[in-house]
N, C-alpha and C positions, 0 to 999 in steps of 0.2 A: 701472384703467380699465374696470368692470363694461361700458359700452356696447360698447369695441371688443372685449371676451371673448364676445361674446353669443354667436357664429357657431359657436363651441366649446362653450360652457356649455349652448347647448339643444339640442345634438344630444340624437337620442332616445336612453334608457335602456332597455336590452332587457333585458327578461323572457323566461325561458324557463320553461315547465311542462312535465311531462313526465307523464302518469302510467303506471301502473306497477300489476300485478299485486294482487288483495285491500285493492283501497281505498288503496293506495298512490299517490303524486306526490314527484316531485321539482322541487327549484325551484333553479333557477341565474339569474345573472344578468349584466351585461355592461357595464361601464363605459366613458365616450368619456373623454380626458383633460379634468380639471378637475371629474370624478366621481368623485373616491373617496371621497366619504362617502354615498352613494347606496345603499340598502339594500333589501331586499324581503324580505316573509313571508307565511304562508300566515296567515290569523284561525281562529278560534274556526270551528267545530268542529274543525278540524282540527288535531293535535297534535304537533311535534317526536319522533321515531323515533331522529333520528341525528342530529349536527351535524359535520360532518370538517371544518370550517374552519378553518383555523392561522393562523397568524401568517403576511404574505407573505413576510415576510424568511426563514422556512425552508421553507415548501411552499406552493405554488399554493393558492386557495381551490378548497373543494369544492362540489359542489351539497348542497343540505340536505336530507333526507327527511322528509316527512309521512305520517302513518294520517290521515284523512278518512272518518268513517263513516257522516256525515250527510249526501248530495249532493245532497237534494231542495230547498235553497234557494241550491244553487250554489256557490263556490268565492270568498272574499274575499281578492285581495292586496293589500296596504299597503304602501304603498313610503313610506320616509324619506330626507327628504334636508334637509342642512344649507345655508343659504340658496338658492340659486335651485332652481326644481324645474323640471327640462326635461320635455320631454313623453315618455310612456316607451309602448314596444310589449312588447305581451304578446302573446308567441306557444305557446298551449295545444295540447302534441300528445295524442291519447286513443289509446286502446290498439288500437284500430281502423285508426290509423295517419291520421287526420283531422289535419288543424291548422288550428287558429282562429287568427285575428289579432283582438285586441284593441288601441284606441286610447287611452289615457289625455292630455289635454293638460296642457298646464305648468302647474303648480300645483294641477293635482288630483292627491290622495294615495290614492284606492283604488276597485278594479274588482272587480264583479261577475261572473265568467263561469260561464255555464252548463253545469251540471257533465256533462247528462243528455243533451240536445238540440244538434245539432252548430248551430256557427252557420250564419251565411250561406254562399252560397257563393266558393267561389276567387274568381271573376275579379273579384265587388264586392270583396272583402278588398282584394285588392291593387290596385284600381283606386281603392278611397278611401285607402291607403295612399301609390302613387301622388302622388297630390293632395296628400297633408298634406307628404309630406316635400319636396316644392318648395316651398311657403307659408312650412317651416320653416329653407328652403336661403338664409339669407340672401346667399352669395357668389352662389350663380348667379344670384338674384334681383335684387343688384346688375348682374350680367353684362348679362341682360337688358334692366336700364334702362340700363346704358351704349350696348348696342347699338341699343336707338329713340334714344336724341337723336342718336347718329352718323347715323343716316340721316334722310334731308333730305327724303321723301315716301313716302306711303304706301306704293308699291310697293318701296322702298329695304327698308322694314319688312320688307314681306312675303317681301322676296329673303334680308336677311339673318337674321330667325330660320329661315325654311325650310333653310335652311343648317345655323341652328346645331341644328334638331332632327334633322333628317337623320343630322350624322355623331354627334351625341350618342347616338341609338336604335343605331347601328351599334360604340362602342363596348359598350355598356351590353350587348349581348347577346350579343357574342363574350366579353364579361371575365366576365360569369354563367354562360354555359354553358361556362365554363373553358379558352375557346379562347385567349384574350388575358389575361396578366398583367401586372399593375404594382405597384410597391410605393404605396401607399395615402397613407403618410405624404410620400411626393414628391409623390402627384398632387395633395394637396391644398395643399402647399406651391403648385404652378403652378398652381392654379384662384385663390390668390390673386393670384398674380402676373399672373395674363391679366385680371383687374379691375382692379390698378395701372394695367397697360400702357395701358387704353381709356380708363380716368382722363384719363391726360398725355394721351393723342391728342387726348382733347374737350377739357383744356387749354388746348392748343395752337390747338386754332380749325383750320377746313379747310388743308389744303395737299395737296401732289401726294405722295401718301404711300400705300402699298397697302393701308392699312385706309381710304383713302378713296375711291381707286380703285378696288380690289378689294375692298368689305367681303363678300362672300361665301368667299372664300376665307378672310381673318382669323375669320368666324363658325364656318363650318365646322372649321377649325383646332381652335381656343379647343372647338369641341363637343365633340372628342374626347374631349379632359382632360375636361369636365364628364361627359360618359357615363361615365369611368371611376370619376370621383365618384360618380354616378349606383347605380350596379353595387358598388360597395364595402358603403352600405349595404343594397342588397337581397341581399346575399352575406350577411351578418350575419346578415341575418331569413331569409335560407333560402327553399325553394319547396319549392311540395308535390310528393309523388314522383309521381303521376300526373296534376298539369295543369302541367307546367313551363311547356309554350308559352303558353298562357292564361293566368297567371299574370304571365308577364313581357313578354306582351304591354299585360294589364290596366293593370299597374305604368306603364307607360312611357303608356299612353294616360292615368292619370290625371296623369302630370307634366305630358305636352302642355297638357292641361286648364285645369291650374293656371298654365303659362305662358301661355296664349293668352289666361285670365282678364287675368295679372296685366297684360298689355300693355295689354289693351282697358281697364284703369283706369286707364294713365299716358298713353293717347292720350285718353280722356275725360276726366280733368284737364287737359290741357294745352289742350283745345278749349274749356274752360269758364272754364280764365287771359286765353285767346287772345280768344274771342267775349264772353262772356259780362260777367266782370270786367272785361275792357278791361286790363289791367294795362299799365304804360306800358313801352312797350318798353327804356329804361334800367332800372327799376327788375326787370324780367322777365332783361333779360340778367344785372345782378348778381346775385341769387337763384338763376339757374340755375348760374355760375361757382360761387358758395358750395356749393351741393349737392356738384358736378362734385372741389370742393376735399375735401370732407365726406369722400365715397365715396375718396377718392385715398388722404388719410390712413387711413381703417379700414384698407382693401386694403392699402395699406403693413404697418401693423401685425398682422396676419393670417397675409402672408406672413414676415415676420421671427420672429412667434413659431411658426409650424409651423417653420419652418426651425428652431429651436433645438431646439423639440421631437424632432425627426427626428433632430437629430447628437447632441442630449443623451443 
């Protein structure tokens, strides 16, 4: 079922560079499940030193070393992968102790980075970082569309994401600066399950129920779990040692971003079904039920396969 593996299959692929002393780099790299045939290398000019990779079954993989003695037209990595290609982060540390963030999206195979010139700075890094990895967050992305149809007017809107970004940022930055821990593979087991849950509620149609009553509380709730999502992978990709703050504030301003985007395009599609189109209100309720049914089954299947993954 390639559709409902998406959520897993395009987590990003992290790249690491390191360099390293006399024209040397090291390249490691970091697989999400459902990535193991996912590979990375350094191109022409630069040439294999050392390879310590074994077999996993008896030692850990190693990073690989390169000599690079040409740096005036930059650094080429090529990453392979066998059928789908997620979008992968290159994060280049230089001997200076800088680190670049590099974006590759899904399906492009190889980045350029500049071997001589630092890039941009921190807080854009991680603020279009930020952006992409909620674009790319299909559970929470669902989350979000479950929580505008639950709410019944604009300001219901406005109550309940304000909520779920509030305690989302409030995770997200106690579990980065390593105040809060969770196991990773739970949380994302419950991010699926907190999209089920909103599923059945819009299911079900209004009643006197406290995600209908209270949906601030249920948004806020449900935000935790995703900030800890949130925080898991910018833990991966790491922060720079001297703009933490800025850094993981950037990060978290460009998720808001990308959420507050993706809203204002399911409230401007629904006003252009609403006004525009005229769609007829029978036909508008089955279409939405069929989504509502859509989003309920993936969510299902998401959480039962993290869940196997986790006890397996």
């Amino acid at each position: 079922m390639p559709l409902l593996a998406l959520s897993d299959e395009l987590q990003p692929f992290y790249i690491e560079l390191v360099e390293a002393p006399q024209g040397t780099f090291t390249l490691d790299f970091k697989t999400a499940p459902g990535q193991d045939n996912q590979t990375a290398t350094l191109m022409s000019p630069c040439t294999t030193i050392s390879n310590n990779r074994r077999d996993a079954l008896v030692m850990p993989r190693q990073p690989t070393l390169y000599r690079c003695n040409d740096l005036s037209k930059g650094l080429v990595i090529k990453r392979t992968a066998d059928g789908l290609s997620p979008p992968a982060l290159i994060r280049f540390k230089r001997l200076s102790g800088q680190v670049d963030l590099y974006y590759l999206k899904a399906g492009d195979h190889q980045q350029t980075l500049n071997a001589i010139a630092p890039n941009q700075g921190s807080f854009v890094q991680y603020l279009t970082l930020g952006f992409d990895h909620i674009l790319m967050g299909y559970d929470h992305l669902l989350f979000v569309w479950c929580l505008v149809l639950l709410a019944s007017s604009w300001r219901r809107v406005l109550v309940m994401v304000t909520g779920f970004t509030v305690a989302h940022s409030m995770t997200l930055g106690l579990a980065v600066l390593g105040v809060l821990r969770a196991p990773i593979a739970l949380i994302e087991v419950l991010i699926a399950v907190s999209v089920l849950l909103l599923a059945v509620e819009l299911a079900k149609g209004p009643r006197p129920t406290l995600t209908h009553q209270y949906p601030i509380l249920v948004s806020s709730f449900f935000g935790l779990l995703h900030g800890l999502g949130f925080a898991a992978a910018l833990t991966q990709i790491g922060l720079p040692n001297t703009d933490v703050v800025w850094a993981l504030l950037a990060f978290n301003v460009g998720v808001e971003l990308g959420q507050v985007g993706f809203v204002l395009i399911i409230l401007a599609f629904g006003a252009v079904i609403n006004q525009v189109a005229k769609v007829d209100p029978a036909w508008f309720s089955i279409g939405r039920k069929g989504l509502i049914y859509t989003v309920g089954v993936v969510a299902g299947y998401w959480a039962v396969d993290r869940l196997l993954s986790w006890i397996g």
